[in-house]
SEPABA-69158 format. One line per 8 residues: number of its first residue (from 1); for each residue x, y, z of C-alpha. Coordinates in pm, 1 decimal, padded with zeros to 6 digits. Each point is the difference from the previous one (the first is absolute). Example, Ala and Ser with C-alpha at 12.3 -4.5 7.8 and 13.67 -1.06 7.14 Angstrom:
BEGIN
1	01230.0,-00450.0,00780.0 ~ 00137.0,00344.0,-00066.0 $
***
This chain:
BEGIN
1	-03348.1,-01531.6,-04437.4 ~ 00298.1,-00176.6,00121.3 ~ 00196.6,00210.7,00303.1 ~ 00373.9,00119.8,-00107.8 ~ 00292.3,-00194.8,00119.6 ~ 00259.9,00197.8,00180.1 ~ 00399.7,-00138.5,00049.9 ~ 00259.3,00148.3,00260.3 $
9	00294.8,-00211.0,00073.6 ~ 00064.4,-00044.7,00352.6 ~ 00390.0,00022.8,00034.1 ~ 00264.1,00124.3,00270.4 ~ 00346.1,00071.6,00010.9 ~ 00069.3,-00344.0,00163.9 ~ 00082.5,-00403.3,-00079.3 ~ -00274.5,-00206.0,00108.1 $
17	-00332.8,00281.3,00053.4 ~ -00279.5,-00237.9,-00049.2 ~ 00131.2,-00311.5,-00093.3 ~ 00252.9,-00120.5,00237.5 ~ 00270.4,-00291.3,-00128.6 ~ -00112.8,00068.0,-00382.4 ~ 00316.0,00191.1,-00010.9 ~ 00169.5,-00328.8,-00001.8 $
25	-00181.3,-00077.4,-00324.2 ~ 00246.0,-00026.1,-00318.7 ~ -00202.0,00248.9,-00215.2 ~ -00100.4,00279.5,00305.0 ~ 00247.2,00301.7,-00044.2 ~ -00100.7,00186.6,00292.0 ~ 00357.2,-00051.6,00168.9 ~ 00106.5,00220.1,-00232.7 $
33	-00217.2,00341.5,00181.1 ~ 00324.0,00158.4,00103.4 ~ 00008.3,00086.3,-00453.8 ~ -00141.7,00250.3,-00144.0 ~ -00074.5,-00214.8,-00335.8 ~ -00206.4,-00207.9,00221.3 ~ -00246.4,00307.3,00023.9 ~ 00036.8,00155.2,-00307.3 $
41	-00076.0,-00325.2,-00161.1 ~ -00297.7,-00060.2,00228.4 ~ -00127.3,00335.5,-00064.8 ~ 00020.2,-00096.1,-00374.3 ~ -00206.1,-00298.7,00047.6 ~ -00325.1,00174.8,00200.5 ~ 00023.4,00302.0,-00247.4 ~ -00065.2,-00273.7,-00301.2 $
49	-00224.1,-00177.1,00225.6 ~ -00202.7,00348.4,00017.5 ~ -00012.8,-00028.1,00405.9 ~ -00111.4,00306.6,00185.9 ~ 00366.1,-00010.4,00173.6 ~ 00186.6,-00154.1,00228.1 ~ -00087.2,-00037.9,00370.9 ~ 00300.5,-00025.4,00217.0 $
57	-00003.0,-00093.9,00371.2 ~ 00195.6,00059.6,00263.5 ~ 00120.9,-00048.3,00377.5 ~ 00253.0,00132.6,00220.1 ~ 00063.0,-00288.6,00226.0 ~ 00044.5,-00320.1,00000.5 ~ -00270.7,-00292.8,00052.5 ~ 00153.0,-00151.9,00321.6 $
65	-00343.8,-00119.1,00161.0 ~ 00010.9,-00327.2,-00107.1 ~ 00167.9,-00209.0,00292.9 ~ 00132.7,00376.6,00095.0 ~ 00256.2,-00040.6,-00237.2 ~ 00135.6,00172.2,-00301.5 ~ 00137.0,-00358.8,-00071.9 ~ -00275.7,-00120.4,-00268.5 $
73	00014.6,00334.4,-00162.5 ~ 00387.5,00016.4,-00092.7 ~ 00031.5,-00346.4,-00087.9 ~ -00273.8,00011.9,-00203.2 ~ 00063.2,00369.9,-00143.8 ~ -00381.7,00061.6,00142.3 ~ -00063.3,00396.6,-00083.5 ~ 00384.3,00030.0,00074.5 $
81	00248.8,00092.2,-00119.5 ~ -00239.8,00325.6,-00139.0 ~ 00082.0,00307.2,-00187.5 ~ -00107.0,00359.3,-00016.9 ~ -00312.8,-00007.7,-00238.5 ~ -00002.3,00329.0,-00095.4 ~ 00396.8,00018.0,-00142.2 ~ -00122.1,-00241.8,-00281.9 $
89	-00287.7,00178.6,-00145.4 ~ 00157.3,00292.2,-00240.2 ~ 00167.0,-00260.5,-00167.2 ~ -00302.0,-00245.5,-00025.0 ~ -00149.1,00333.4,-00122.3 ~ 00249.2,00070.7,-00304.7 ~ -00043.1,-00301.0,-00178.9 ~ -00391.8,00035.3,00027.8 $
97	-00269.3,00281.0,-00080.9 ~ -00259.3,-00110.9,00150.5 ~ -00005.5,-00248.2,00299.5 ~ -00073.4,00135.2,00346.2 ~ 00198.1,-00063.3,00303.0 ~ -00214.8,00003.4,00320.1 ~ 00276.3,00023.0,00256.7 ~ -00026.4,-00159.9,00396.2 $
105	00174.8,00193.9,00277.3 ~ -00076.8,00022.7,00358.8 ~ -00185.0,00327.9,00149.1 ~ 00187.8,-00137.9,00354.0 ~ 00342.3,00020.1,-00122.0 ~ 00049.9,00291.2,-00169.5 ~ -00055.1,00384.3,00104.4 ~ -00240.5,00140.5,-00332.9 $
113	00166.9,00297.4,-00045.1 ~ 00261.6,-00158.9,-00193.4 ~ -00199.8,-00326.2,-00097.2 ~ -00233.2,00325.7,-00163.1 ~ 00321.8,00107.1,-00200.7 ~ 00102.4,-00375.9,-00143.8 ~ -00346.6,-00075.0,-00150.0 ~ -00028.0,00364.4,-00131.4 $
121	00346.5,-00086.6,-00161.7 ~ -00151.3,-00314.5,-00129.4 ~ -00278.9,00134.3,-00144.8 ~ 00187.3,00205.3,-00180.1 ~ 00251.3,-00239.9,-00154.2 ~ -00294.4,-00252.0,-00125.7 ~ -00194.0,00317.3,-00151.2 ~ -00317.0,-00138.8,00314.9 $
129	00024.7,-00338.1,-00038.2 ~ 00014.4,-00055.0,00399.6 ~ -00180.7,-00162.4,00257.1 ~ 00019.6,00022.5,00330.4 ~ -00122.8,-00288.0,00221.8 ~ -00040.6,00070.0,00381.9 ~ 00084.4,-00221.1,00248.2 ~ 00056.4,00032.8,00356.1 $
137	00210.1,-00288.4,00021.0 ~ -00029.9,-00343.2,00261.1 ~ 00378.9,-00114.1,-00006.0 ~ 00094.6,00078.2,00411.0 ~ 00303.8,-00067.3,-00122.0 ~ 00061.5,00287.4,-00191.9 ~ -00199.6,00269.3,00238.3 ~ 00278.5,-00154.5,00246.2 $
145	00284.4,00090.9,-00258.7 ~ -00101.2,00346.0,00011.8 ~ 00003.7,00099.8,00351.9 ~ -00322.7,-00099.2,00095.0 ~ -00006.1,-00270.2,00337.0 ~ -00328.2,-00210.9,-00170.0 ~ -00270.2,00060.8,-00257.1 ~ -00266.6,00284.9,-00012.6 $
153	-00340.8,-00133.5,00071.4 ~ -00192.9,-00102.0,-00362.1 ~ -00232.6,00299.5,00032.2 ~ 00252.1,00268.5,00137.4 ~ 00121.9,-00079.6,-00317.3 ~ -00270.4,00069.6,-00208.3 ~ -00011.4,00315.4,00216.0 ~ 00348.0,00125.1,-00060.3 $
161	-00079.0,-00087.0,-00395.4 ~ -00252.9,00259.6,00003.0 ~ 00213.0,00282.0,00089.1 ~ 00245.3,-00132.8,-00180.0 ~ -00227.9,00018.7,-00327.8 ~ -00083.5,00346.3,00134.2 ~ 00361.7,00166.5,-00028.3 ~ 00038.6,-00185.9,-00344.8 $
169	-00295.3,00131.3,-00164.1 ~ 00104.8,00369.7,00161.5 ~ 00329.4,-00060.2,-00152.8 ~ -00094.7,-00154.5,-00339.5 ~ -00328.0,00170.3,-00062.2 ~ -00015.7,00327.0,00221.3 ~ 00361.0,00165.9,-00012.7 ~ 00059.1,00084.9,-00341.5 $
177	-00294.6,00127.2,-00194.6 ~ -00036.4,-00131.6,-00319.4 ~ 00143.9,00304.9,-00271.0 ~ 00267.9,00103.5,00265.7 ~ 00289.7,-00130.9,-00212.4 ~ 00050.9,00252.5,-00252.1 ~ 00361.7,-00070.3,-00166.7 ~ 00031.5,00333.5,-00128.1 $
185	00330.6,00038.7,-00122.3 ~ -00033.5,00379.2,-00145.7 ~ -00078.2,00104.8,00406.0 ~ 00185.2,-00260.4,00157.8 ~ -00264.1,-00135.3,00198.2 ~ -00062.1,-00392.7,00046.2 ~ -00250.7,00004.0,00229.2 ~ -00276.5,00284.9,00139.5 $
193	00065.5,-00023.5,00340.9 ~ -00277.6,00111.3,00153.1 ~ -00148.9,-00285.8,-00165.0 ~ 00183.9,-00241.8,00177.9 ~ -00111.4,-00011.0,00438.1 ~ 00129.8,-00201.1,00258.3 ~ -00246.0,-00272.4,00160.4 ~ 00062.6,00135.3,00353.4 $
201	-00141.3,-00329.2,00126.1 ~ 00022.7,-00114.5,00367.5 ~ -00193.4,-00305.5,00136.2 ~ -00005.0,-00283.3,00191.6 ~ 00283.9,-00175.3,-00158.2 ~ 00197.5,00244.4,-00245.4 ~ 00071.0,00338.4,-00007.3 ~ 00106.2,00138.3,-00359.0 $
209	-00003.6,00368.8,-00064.2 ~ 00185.5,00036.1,-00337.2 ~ -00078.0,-00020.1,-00350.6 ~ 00026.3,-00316.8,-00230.3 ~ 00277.7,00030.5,-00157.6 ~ -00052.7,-00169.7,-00312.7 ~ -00223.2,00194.0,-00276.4 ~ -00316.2,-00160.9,-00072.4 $
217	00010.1,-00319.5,-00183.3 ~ -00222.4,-00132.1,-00277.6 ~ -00233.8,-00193.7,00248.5 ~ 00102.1,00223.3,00311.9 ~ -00105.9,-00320.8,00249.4 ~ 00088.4,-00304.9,-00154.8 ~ -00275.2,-00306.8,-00089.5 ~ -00041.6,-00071.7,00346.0 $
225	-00060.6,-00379.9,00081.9 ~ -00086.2,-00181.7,00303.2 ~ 00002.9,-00315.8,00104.3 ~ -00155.2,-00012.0,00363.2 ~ -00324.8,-00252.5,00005.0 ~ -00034.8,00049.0,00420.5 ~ -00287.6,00167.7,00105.2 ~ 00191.2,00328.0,00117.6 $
233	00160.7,-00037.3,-00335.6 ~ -00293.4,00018.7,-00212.2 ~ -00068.8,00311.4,00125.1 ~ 00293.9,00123.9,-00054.6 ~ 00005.9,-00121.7,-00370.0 ~ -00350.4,00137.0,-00040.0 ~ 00156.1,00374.3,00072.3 ~ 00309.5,-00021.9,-00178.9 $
241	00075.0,-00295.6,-00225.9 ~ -00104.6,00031.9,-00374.4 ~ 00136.8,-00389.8,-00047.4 ~ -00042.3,-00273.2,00229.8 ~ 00197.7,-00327.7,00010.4 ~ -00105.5,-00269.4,00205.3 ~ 00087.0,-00329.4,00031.0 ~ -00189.1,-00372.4,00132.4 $
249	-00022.1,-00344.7,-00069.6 ~ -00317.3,-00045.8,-00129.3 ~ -00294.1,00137.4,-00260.6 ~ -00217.6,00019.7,00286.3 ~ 00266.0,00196.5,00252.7 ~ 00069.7,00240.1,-00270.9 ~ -00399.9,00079.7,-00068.5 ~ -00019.1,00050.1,00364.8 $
257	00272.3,00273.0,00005.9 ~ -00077.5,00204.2,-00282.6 ~ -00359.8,-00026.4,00128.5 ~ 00145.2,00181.8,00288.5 ~ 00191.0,00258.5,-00168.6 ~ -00304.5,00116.2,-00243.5 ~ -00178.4,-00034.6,00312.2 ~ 00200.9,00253.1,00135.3 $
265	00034.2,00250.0,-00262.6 ~ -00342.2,00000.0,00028.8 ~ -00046.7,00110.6,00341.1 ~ 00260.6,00299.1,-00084.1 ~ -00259.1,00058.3,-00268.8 ~ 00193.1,-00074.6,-00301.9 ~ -00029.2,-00178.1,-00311.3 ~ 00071.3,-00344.7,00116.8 $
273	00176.9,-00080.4,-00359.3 ~ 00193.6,00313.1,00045.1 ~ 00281.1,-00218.4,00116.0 ~ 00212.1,-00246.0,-00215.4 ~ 00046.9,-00346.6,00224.3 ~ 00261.9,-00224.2,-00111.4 ~ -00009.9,-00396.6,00176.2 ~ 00387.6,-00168.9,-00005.4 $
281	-00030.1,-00338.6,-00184.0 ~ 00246.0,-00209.6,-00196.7 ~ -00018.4,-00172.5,-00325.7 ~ 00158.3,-00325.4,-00156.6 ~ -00080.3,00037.9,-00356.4 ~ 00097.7,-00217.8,-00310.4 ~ -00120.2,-00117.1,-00391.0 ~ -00216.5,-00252.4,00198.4 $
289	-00122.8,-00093.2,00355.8 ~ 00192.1,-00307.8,-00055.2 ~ 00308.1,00186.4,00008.2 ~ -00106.1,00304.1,00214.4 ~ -00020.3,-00326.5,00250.9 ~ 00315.2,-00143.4,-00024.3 ~ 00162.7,00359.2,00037.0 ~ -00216.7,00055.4,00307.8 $
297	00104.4,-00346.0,00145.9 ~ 00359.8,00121.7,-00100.0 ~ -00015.1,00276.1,00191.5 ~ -00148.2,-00136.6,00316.3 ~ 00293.2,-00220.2,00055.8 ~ 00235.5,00290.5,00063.9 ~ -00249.7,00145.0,00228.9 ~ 00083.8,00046.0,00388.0 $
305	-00215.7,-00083.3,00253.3 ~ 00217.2,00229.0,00242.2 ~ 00040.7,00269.9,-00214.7 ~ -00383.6,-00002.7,00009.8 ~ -00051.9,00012.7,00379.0 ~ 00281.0,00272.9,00008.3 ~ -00202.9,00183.4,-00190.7 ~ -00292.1,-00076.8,00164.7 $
313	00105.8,00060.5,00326.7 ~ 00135.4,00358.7,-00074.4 ~ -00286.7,00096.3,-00181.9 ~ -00258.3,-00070.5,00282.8 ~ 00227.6,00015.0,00271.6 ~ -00018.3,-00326.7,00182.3 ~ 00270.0,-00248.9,00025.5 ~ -00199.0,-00310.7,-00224.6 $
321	00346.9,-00225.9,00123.6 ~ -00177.3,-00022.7,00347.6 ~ -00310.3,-00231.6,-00127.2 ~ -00026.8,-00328.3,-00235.1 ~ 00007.8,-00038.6,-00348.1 ~ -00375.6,-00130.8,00050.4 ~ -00085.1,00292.3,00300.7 ~ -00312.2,00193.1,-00172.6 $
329	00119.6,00340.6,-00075.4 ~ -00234.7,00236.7,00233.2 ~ -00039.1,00407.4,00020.6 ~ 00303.6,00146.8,00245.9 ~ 00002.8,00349.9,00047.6 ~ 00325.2,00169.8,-00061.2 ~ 00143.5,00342.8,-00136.2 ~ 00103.7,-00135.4,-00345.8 $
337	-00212.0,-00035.6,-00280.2 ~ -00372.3,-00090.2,00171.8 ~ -00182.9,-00057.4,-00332.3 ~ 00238.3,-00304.8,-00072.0 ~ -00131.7,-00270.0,00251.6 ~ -00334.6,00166.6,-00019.0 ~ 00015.0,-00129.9,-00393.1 ~ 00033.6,-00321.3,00083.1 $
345	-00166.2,-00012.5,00337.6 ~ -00306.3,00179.8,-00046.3 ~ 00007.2,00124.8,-00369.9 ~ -00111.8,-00337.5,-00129.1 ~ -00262.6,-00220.5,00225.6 ~ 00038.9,-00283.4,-00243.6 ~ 00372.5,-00057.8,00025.6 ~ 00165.8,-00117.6,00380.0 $
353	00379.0,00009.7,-00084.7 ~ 00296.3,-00158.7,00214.3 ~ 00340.0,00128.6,00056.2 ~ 00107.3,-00245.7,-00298.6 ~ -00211.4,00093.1,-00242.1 ~ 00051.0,00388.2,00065.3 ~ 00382.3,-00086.8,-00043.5 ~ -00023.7,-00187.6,-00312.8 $
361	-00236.0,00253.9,-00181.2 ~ 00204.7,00285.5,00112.5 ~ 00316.3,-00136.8,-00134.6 ~ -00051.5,00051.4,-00353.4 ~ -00165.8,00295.7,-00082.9 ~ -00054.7,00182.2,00346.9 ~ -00366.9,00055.1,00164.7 ~ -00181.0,-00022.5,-00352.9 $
369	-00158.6,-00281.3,-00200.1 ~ 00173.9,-00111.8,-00297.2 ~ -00191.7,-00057.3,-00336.4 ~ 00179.6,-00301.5,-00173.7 ~ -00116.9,-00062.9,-00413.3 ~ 00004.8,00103.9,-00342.8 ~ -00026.3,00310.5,-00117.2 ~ -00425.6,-00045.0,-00065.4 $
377	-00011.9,-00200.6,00336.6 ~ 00163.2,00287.2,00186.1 ~ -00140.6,00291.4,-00177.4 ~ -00365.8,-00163.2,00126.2 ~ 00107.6,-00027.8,00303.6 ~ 00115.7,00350.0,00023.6 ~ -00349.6,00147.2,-00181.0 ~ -00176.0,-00221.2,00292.3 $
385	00242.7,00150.5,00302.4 ~ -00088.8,00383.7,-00139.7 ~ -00365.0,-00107.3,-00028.1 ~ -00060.3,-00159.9,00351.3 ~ 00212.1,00227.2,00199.8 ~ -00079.3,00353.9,-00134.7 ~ 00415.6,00007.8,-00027.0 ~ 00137.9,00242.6,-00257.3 $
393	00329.4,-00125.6,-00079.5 ~ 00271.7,-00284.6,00107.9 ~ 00348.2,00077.5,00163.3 ~ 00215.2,-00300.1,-00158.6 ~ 00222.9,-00125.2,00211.0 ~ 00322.9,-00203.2,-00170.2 ~ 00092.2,-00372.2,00069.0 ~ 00302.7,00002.2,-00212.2 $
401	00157.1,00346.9,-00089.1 ~ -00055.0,00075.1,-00329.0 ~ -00134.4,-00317.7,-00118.7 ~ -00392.3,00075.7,00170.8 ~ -00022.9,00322.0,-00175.1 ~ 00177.2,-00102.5,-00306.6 ~ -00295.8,-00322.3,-00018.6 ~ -00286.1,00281.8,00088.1 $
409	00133.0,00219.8,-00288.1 ~ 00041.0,-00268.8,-00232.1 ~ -00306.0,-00240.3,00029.2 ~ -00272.9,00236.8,00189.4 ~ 00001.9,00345.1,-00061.9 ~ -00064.7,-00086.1,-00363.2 ~ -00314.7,-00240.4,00080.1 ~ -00118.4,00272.7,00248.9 $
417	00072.9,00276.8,-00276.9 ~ -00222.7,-00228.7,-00212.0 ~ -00295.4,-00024.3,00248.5 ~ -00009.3,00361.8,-00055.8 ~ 00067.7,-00006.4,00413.4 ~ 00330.0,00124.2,00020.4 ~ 00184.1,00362.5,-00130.0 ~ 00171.5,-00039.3,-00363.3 $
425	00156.0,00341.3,00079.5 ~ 00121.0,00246.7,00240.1 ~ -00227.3,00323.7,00090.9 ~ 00264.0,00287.1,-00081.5 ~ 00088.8,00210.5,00320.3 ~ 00089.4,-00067.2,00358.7 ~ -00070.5,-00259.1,00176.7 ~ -00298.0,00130.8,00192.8 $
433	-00130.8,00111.0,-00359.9 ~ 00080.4,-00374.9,-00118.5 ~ -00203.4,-00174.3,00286.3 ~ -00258.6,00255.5,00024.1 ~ -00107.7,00183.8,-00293.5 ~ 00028.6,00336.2,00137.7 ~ 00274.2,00293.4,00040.8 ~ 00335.1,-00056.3,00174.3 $
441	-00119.3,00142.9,00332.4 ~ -00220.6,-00142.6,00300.0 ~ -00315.4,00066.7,-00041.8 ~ -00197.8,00280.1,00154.3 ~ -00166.1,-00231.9,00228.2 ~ 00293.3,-00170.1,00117.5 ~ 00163.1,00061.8,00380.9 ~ 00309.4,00143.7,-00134.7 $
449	-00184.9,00263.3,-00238.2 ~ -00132.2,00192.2,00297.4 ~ 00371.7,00063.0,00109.4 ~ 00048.2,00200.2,-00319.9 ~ 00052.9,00386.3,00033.6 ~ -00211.4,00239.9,-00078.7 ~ 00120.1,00368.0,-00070.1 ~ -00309.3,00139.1,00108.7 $
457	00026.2,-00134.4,00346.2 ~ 00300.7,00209.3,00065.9 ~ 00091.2,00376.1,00083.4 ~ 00383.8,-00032.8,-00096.8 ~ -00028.8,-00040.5,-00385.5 ~ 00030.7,00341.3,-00109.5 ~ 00392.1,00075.0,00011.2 ~ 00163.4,00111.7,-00277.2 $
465	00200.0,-00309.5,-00241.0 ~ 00336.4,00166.0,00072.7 $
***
């Protein structure tokens, strides 16, 4: 039996996210991100498309690595000018019932007290159709921007991210138990407060001692996504993430990481399957691979080669202007994002790639393959990708904004639909009940689960409800 097929668009608040210079192209709308028709209709799209959600990046910063400039980047409207993600999701939200929105913002940059309160508040407003995905973020231009004199180590990172998760769960799963909202209008009494406790947390990095201040939302912690493929952040996924999105050039660099992150679930003795990965690819698709191919070719010639080693450069964190075109591209370790070299370094032994080639393939489409055909040429390509690499589902990232969704919706998802390989229709509930099967909550054997409270465990529960 043929594995299911699994769709997130890969979007951000942004001009040019993974395809820098196609925003020159006549038919690419995304210089219109600043309207709020632009999501609305986008969100109108995936939800007929029957995608999981949308999955929308983010950075704080600015990619100035490449020849230490922000130069390439403005010109070239590389990752900037960017918007608050967040602000457009309730309204991506009302025209939809279904679609998810797995959300990216930075554990370094905000305080999660109130970061706690905004995805409660989310949660809320999409009835639990949100996602959170981690990310420590790489951008030493934007810890700079915030006070800080240069970039926390990679792993003091990760370390700071686990009490960070800690106060969150405390917050979302452990401060209000679960029938202390009692609306009663006859007594005038919202909530029973001595079912509601402060966290009275104090660690390494944050103290909170207060209640959340939000009531409990459907999902209480959002989907939570992540989308570190480093070795530290494996681990990390394999303790907290319930989605994983990864990203690398190649069938065989994929298969490698996801090896690695069932690997790892493994060792923390869980089900390695337990967790939904997602691999970032993009797709040219037409009525035939004739004209799939001419739209590709299209495409490539508004393509920039330094758009693609600005992006390249601030993703791994090394300056790619100081070598030639024809350099080989070897493994430099910096701060930034360590599994990106090391997927096209070490990932793949059958593939050396120069400084060229790296900035031509990231130019249209970002750090993932793109699958170039008719519907039935794509769709086996697809069934063959979720075959050989054990992935469970594909984060789509746009060439031309709408126009690569609007071609999935249209010639694809009905020939996957058909294959009897792809969903027909939604799974009613939240979004963790829509990927997973199951209730609205973490599991039991989740991380966050253990931070739930437990009247038993305390001596102050026996006041009177005044």
């Amino acid at each position: 039996m043929s594995k299911k097929i699994r769709f997130n668009a890969f979007e951000m608040n942004c001009i040019a996210h993974q395809s820098p210079g196609l925003w020159r192209h006549p038919q690419d709308r995304s210089t219109e991100y600043k309207d709020l028709e632009y999501w609305t209709d986008l969100a109108k799209i995936l939800e007929r498309g029957k995608f999981d959600g949308v999955f929308i990046a983010d950075v704080l910063g600015i990619y100035d690595v490449y020849h230490q400039s922000a130069q390439h980047a403005l010109t070239g409207a590389v990752q900037v000018p960017v918007n608050d993600p967040l602000q457009i999701v309730p309204a991506m939200a009302a025209v939809t019932q279904h679609l998810g929105f797995g959300l990216t913002t930075s554990i370094s940059f905000e305080h999660p007290y109130p970061f706690a309160r905004r995805m409660s508040t989310l949660d809320h407003l999409t009835k639990g159709r949100i996602g959170w995905n981690i990310v420590t973020s790489y951008l030493e231009s934007g810890s700079k921007n915030l006070g800080l004199k240069t970039q926390v180590s990679h792993d003091q990172r990760y370390d700071i991210a686990d009490e960070y998760l800690e106060v969150l769960y405390k917050l979302w799963e452990g401060s209000w138990e679960q029938d202390a909202v009692l609306r009663d209008k006859e007594r005038g009494i919202f909530a029973d407060h001595r079912k509601v406790h402060p966290i009275n947390h104090q660690g390494q990095y944050f103290s909170v001692p207060g209640i959340h201040i939000c009531e409990p939302s459907p999902q209480r912690t959002p989907v939570l996504y992540q989308a570190g493929a480093s070795s530290r952040g494996q681990i990390f996924a394999s303790q907290n993430a319930e989605c994983v999105f990864i990203s690398a050039p190649t069938k065989a660099a994929v298969k490698k990481l996801v090896q690695g992150i069932r690997s790892n679930l493994i060792e923390q003795g869980k089900d390695p399957h337990s967790i939904l990965i997602y691999t970032m690819l993009s797709i040219v698709v037409d009525e035939s691979d004739a004209k799939a191919q001419a739209k590709f070719k299209d495409y490539q010639s508004y393509s920039s080669y330094h758009g693609g080693l600005t992006l390249a450069s601030g993703w791994s964190g090394v300056d790619f202007s100081q070598f030639h075109a024809e350099d080989k591209v070897e493994y430099i370790h910096t701060d930034a994002i360590q599994s990106m070299l090391d997927s096209y370094v070490k990932a793949d032994p059958n593939r050396i790639w120069t400084i060229e080639e790296i900035a031509k393939f990231i130019s249209i489409g970002g750090n993932g393959p793109i699958l170039v055909g008719s519907a039935a040429t794509v769709a086996d390509q697809l069934q063959a990708w979720t075959e050989e690499t054990d992935i469970d589902g594909f984060n789509l990232a746009y060439i031309l904004a709408h126009q690569t969704f609007e071609d999935v919706v249209e010639y694809l998802v009905p020939e996957l639909q058909q294959r009897g390989v792809y969903a027909t229709e939604y799974t009613e509930g939240t979004l963790r009940e829509k990927l997973f099967g199951r209730g609205p909550l973490l599991t039991e054997q989740h991380r966050g689960a253990s931070y739930r409270y437990h009247a038993t465990a305390k001596t102050n529960n026996n006041r009177e409800l005044a």
